[in-house]
C-alpha positions in Angstrom: 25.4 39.7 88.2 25.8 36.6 90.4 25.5 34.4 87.2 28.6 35.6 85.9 30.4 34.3 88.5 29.2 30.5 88.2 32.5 29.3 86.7 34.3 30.2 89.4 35.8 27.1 90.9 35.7 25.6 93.9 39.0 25.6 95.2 39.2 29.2 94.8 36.4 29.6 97.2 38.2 30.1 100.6 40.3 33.1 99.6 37.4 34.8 97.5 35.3 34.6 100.9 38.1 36.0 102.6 38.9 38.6 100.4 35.4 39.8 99.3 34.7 42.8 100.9 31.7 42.7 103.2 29.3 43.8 106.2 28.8 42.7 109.3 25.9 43.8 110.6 24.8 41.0 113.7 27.9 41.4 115.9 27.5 41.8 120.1 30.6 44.0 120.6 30.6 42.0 124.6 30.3 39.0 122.6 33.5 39.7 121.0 35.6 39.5 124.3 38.1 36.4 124.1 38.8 34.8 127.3 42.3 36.9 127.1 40.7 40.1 127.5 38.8 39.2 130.0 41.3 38.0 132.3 43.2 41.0 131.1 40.4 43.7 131.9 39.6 41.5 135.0 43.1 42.3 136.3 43.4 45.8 135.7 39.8 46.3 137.1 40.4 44.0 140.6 37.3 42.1 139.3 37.1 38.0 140.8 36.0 35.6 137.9 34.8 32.5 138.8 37.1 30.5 136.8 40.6 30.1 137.8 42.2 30.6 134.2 41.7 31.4 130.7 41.5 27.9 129.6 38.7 27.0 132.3 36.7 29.9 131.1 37.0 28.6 127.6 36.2 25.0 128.7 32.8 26.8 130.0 31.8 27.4 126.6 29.5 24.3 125.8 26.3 25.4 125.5 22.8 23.8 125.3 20.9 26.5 124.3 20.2 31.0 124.2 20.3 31.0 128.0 23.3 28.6 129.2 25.6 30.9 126.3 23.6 34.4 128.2 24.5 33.3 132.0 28.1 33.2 130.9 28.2 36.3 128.5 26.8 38.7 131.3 29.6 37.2 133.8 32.4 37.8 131.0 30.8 41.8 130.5 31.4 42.4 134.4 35.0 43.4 133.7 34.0 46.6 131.7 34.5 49.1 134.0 36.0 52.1 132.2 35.4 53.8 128.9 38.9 52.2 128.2 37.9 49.1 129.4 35.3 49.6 126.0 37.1 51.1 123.9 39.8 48.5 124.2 37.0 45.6 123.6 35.5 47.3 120.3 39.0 48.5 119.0 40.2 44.8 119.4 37.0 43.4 117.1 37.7 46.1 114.5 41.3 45.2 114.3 39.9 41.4 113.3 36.8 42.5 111.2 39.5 45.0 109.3 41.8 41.9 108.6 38.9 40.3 107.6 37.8 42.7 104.8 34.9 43.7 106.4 34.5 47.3 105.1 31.4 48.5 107.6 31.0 47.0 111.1 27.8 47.9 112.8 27.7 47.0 116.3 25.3 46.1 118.9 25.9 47.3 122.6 24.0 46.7 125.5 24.0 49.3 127.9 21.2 47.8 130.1 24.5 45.4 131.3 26.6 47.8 131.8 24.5 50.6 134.4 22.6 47.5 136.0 26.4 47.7 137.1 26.5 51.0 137.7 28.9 52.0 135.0 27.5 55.2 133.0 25.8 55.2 129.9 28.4 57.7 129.2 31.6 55.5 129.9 29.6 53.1 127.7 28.9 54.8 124.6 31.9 56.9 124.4 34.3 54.1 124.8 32.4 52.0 122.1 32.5 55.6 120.1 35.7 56.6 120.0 37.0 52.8 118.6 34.6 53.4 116.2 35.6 56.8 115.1 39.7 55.5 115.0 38.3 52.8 113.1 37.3 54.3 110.3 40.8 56.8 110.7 43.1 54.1 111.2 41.8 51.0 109.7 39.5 52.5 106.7 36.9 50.4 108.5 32.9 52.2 108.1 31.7 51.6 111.9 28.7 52.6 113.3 26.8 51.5 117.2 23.3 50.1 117.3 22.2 50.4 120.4 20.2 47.0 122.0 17.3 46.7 124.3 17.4 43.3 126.7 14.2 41.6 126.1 13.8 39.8 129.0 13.6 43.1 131.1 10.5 44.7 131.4 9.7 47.8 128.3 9.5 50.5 131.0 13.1 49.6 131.7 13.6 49.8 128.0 12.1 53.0 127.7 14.1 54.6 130.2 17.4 52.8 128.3 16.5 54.9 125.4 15.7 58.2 127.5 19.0 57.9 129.5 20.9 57.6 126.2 19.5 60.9 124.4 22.6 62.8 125.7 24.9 61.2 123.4 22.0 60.5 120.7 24.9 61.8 117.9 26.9 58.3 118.7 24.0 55.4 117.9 22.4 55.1 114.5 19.6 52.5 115.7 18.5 50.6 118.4 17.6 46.6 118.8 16.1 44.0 120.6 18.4 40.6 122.0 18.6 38.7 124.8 16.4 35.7 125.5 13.8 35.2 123.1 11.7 33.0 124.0 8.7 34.1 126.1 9.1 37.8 124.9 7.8 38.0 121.8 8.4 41.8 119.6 5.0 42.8 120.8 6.1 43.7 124.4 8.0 46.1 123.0 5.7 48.2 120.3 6.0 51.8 122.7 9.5 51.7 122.7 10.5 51.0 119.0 7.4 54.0 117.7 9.3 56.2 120.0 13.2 55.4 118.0 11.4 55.3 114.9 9.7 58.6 115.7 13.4 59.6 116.3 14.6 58.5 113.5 16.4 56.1 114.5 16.9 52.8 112.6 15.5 49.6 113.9 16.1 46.0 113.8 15.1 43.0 116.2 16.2 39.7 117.1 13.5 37.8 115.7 13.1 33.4 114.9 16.6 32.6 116.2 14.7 30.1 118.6 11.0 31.2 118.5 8.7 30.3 115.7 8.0 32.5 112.9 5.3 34.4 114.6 7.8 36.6 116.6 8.9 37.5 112.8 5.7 38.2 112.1 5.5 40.5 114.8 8.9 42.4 114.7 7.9 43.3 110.9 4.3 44.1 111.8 4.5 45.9 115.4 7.8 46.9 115.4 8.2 48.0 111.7 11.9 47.0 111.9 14.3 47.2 108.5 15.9 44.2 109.6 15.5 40.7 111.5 18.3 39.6 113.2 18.5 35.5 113.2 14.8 34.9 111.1 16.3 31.4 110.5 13.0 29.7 111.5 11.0 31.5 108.9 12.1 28.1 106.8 9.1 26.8 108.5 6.7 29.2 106.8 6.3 29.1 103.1 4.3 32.4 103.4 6.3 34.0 105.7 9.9 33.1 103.2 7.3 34.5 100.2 6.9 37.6 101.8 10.4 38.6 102.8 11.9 37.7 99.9 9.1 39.8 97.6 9.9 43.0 100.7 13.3 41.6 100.4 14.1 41.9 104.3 17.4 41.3 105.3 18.5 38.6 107.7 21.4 38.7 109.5 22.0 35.0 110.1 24.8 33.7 112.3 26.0 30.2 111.0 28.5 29.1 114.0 26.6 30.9 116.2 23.0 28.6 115.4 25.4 25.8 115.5 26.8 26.1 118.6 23.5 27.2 120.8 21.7 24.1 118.4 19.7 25.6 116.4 21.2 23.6 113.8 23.8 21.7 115.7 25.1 20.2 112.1 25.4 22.9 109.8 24.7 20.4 107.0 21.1 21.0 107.9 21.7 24.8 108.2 19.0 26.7 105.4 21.3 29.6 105.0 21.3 28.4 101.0 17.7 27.6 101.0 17.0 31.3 102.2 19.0 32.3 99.5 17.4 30.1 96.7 14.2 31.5 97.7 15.3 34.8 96.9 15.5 36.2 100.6 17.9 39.0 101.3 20.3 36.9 104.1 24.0 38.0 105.1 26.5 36.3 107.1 27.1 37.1 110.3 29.4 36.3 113.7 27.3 37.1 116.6 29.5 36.5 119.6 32.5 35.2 118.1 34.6 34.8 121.1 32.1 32.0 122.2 30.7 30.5 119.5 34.4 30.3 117.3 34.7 32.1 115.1 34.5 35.8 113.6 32.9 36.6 109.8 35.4 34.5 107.7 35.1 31.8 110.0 31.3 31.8 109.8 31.3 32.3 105.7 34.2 29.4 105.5 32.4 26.9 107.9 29.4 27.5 106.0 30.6 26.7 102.4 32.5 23.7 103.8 29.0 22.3 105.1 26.9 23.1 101.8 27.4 23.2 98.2 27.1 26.5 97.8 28.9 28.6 95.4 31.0 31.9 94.2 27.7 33.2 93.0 26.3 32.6 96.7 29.1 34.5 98.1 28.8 37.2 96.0 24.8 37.1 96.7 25.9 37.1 100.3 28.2 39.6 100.3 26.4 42.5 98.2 23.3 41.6 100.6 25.8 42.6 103.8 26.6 45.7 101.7 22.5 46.8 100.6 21.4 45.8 104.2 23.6 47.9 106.1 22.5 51.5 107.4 25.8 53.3 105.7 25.5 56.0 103.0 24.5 55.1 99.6 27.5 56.7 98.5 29.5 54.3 100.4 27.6 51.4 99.4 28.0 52.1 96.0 31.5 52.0 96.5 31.9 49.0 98.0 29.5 47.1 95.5 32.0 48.0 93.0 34.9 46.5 95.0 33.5 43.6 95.5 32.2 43.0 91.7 35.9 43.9 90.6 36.8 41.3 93.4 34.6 38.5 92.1 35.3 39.5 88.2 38.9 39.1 88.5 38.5 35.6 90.3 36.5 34.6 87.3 39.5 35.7 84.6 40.8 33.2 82.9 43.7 31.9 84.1 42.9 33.2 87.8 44.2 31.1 90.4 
């Protein structure tokens, strides 16, 4: 199908990518808290920040690496108090990702932040819930919770995450595994994802964001996950790029987001197109856009303006977002026809 779409031109390219319909499917709903809210929710909650205004909290935002973004991420999440508090944070992402065309949303949430806090489980997930149920009333926007486990805590405390969270077992359709990667490889966490899978829940992992391609290795191996979050560094293993492309193993890679922690710090040198070349099954993806700038469109349109990819890329890119996600074939099959209608009518004659 892609091939069809080759004579697209160029200049077309930034609408088409903000038109096409889509997924996002790598998205930290605290990562999507712009300075704004924060001093917002920081004010209705009575919480201090350590920066004196919105634009000194922005000014923060240079990072070196994973960890100098995580300090200030988990210092922007103390302001979530209330299930309003998250409701009001997840509603205000949908309202973007709806205005970008994104037509299912599914969200990662860490609730290990949150009750280290001592806010609920129950505040958590039914704030995050309830934006995602208006979502799809409101905004005609598929959304669905993916619950995370924080890597760099110990998998007894993950365990427990999951156990605490049964109650409302009805409002998350997977779990995950984010925070700082290196020096917790997938292995330490083999009890904990048998037990969701057991569940039936889905399961995906952050995996070769900044480690090598072992911890790939080992999220498809010991975890058994359905997805690898980042997987960017499986470029430096031919086998490894073989053997998800023939399983066909979605990544969910996060262009600005690479860029702005350097992992790729010019995204001339990013592989997103290589990974695609080679056949693998990669999407597009915002991460945490309030701090690394920029949400889906911004990610897609960045990307394209650093490479010479094409309309047939972002068409590849987008019906991978759609067969990747965890929604109902049903749906799926609806959206894949939008978005070949989409791309067939940019590639009209006379289509401007």
């Amino acid at each position: 199908m892609a091939e069809a779409f080759a004579a697209i031109p160029c200049a077309q390219l930034p609408a088409l990518l903000a038109a096409m319909p889509k997924a996002e499917l790598h998205m930290h709903i605290e990562g999507s808290l712009e300075p704004e809210m924060i001093f917002a929710l920081a004010q209705r909650n009575s919480v201090t920040l350590p920066y004196p205004s919105v634009e000194a909290l922005r000014a923060a935002y240079a990072f070196t690496d994973l960890q100098s973004f995580l300090d200030i991420y988990y210092a922007g999440a103390s302001v979530l108090l209330t299930e309003q508090d998250f409701y009001d944070m997840a509603w205000a992402y949908l309202q973007r990702a709806a205005a970008d065309h994104v037509v299912r949303a599914e969200l990662f949430f860490d609730p290990q932040t949150h009750t280290a806090r001592g806010v609920p489980m129950q505040t958590v997930i039914l704030g995050l819930s309830r934006a995602c149920r208006d979502a799809q009333a409101q905004l005609g926007v598929s959304a669905a919770l993916i619950l995370c486990f924080l890597r760099h805590l110990s998998e007894d405390e993950a365990l427990q995450t999951l156990q605490d969270a049964l109650p409302w077992r009805d409002h998350f359709i997977g779990v995950g595994l984010d925070s700082s990667e290196v020096g917790h490889p997938p292995e330490k966490f083999q009890r904990v994802f048998a037990r969701a899978r057991d569940m039936g829940l889905h399961v995906v992992a952050h995996a070769g964001e900044e480690a090598p391609p072992e911890y790939i290795r080992q999220a498809l191996d010991l975890l058994k996950v359905q997805r690898i979050d980042h997987g960017v560094q499986a470029v430096r293993d031919k086998g490894l790029m073989q053997r998800l492309a023939r399983e066909r193993m979605p990544l969910t890679v996060c262009p600005l987001s690479n860029q702005k922690l350097q992992v790729f710090p010019d995204l001339r040198d990013h592989p997103l197109k290589a990974l695609l070349d080679a056949g693998l099954c990669a999407t597009v993806n915002s991460d945490d856009p309030a701090y690394f700038g920029g949400y889906v469109n911004d990610n897609l349109r960045a990307m394209f303006a650093a490479s010479n990819m094409d309309a047939r890329h972002a068409w590849q890119l987008a019906a991978n977002s759609i067969d990747a996600s965890f929604a109902p074939p049903a749906d799926k099959a609806a959206w894949r026809a939008q978005l070949d209608e989409c791309f067939t009518e940019a590639a009209a004659p006379g289509a401007a």
